[in-house]
Structures are given as structure tokens and as C-alpha cells.
N, C-alpha and C positions, 0 to 999 in steps of 0.2 A: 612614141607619142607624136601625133601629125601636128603639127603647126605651123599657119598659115607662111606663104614665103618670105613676105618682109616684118614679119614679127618675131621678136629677141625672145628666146627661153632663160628662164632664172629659175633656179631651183632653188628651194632656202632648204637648208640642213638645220640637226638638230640644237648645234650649237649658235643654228641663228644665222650663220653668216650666210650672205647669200652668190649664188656662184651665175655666172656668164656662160650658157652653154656654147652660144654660137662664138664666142672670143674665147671660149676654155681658161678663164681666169676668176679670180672672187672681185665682187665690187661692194660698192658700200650704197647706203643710201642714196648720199650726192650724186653717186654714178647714175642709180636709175632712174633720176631728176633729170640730170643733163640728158639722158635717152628719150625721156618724154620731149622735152622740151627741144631735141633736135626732130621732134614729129614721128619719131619711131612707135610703131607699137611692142607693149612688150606681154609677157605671160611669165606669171609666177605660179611654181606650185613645189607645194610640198615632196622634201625628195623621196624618203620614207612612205607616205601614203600618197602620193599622186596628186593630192586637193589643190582646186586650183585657191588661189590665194590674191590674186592679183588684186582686188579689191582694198582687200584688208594691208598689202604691201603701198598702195597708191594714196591711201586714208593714211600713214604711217607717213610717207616723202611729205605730203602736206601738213599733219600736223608736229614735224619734227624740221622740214626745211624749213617753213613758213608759218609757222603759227600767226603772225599776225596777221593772215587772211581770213582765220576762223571769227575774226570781227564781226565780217559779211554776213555770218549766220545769225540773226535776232535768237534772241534768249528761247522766244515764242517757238520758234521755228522748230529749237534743238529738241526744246519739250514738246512738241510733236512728231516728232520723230522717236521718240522716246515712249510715246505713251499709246500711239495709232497703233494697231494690228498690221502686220506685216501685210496683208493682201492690200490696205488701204495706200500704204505705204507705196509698193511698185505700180500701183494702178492712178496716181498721184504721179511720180517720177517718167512715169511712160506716157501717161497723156497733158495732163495739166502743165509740169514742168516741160516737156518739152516744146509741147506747142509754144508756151511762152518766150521761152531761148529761141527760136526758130524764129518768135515776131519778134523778137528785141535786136538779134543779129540783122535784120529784113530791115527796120528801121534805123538801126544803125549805120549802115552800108546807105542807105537814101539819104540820113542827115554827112555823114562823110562827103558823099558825092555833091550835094546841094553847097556844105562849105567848098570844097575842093574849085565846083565852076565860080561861085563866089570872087575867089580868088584868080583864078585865071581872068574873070570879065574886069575887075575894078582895078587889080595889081598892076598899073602900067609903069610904075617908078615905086624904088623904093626910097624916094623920100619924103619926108614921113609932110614935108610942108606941100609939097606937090600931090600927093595923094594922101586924102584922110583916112582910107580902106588899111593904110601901110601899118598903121600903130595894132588897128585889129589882127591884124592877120600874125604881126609880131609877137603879142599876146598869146595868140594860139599856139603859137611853138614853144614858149615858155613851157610847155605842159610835159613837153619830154620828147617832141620828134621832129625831125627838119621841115618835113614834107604830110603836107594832109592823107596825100595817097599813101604814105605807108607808115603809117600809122601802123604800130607793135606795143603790145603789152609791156609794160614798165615792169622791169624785173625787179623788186622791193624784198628778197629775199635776202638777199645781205645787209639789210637796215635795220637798225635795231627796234624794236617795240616802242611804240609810243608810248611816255609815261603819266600816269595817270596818278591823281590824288594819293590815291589807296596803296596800300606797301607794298615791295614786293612780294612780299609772301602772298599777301592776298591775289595775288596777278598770279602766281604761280600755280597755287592750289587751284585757280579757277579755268588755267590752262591741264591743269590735269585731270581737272574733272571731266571736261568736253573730250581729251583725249580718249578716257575709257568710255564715255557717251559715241562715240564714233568708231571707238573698236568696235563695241558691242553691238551697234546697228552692223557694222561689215559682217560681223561672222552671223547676224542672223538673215540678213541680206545674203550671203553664201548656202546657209541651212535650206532657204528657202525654194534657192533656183536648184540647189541638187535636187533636192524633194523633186519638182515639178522634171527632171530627165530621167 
């Protein structure tokens, strides 16, 4: 099976567990969390059939590491994804979403930079009586990072859920439900792109 030179092979067996070609060991979940997240790429596929998988294994690390990111998704959203014909769906994902992510990061990176000089032009003391810029600038790091320039995603995967009115049980069933709602988009999201090779 060729695959690319800096991308990790995981094969999942039938008992589920899933194995580390290029480290010849079994990993867990966490494992191929921490591989995303040191910027590796990786490839799963079925050991038995070949299929590749990776979709349905990365929908899995998130809704099983991080559930509480499925937040992000508006209720709207999931029921459109749910209810739109597959063609409308990647034609949606490939143009409209990306373009968006592409202006949001663009924008992002210009408001970063604009605070960043900000701060280098006004910051000449940090005391907070001698410069009034100082208490601003202190506030911003409150947010979770020392330095404007490097600024990194807050890792919130080990916090617990924020709690809400409603019982657990209701929180749970409603975390399960979305789970099989995103199984079911990856494996038809998989059906779809075999189909079209």
C-alpha cells in the first residue's frame, strides 16, 4: 500500500483495536490525537478490506476526546448535514466552506498582526501608571498566551463539560445522538468519494 513519506499508516483490525504500522505497536485513540496534534499526517484503513477509514477514525478522536467542541456545530447546521444530498454536501465543503476558513484565517493573521504592532508601538513600560496601553495589553494575555505572536489553540480537551440546566442524562443522550449523526455523514462521506475512483 504506497503511502505518502511523512504520513503514519494505522490499520484498524476487527477487534477494533487499532495498530501503528510505521512504530509496529497498537495505539489507542489518545495516541492518534496526540499524532494530529504533533502536525503528522496519518492514514487509517481497514485491515481486512483495505477501506480507507481515516475520516470516520478522526470524527471518532473528536467526538470521543473532545466532545465538547461539537458545541460549535448549531443544531441547524447538523440537520443539514443530515438532510442535504451528498453531491450538495462536498460541493458546500469544497467551495463555500473553504473559501470561508481561508478568509477567516487571512483575517485572523491581519487582526493578530495589527494587535501584535499595537503593542510593540504603545508598550514602552509596563507600568500600568506610566502607560495606559499596559492594563490592555495585560488583559489580552489573560486569554491563554504570553505573546501575541504565538498565539496556539487552547487545548480544552481535558476540561470537563460545561454544565447545563438539563440532567445528565439529557446531555448524554444528546452527545449520542450527534455521535451517530457524524458516524453516519463519514461513512457516507467515504461511500461517496469511493464511488467517484
Amino acid at each position: 500500500m504506497k503511502v505518502p513519506k511523512n504520513t503514519i499508516l494505522i490499520k484498524k483490525y476487527e477487534n477494533r483495536r487499532l495498530y501503528n504500522v510505521n512504530e509496529k505497536k497498537y495505539i489507542s485513540l489518545e495516541n492518534v490525537r496526540d499524532i494530529i496534534k504533533s502536525g503528522k499526517d496519518i492514514k487509517v484503513v481497514e485491515k481486512k478490506t483495505g477501506k480507507d477509514i481515516t475520516r470516520v477514525i478522526l470524527m471518532q478522536v473528536l467526538m470521543d476526546m473532545s466532545p465538547e467542541k461539537l458545541n460549535s456545530f448549531p443544531i441547524q447546521f447538523l440537520k443539514f448535514l443530515i438532510t442535504s444530498p451528498a453531491p450538495l454536501i462536498n460541493d458546500y465543503f469544497k467551495n463555500f466552506f473553504g473559501n470561508q476558513m481561508e478568509l477567516y484565517m487571512k483575517n485572523r493573521d491581519k487582526y493578530l498582526s495589527s494587535l501584535n504592532s499595537m503593542k510593540t508601538n504603545f508598550m514602552g513600560s509596563n507600568d500600568m501608571f506610566n502607560n495606559p496601553f499596559s492594563s490592555f495589553f495585560k488583559s489580552v494575555n489573560t486569554f491563554g498566551f504570553d505573546d501575541v505572536e504565538d498565539i496556539e489553540p487552547v487545548d480544552t480537551s481535558e476540561d470537563e463539560p460545561e454544565v447545563n440546566d438539563k440532567s445528565d442524562e439529557d446531555g448524554e443522550d444528546e452527545i449520542d445522538e450527534i455521535k451517530q449523526m457524524m458516524a453516519k455523514l463519514a461513512e457516507k462521506m467515504d461511500k461517496l468519494e469511493k464511488k467517484k475512483k
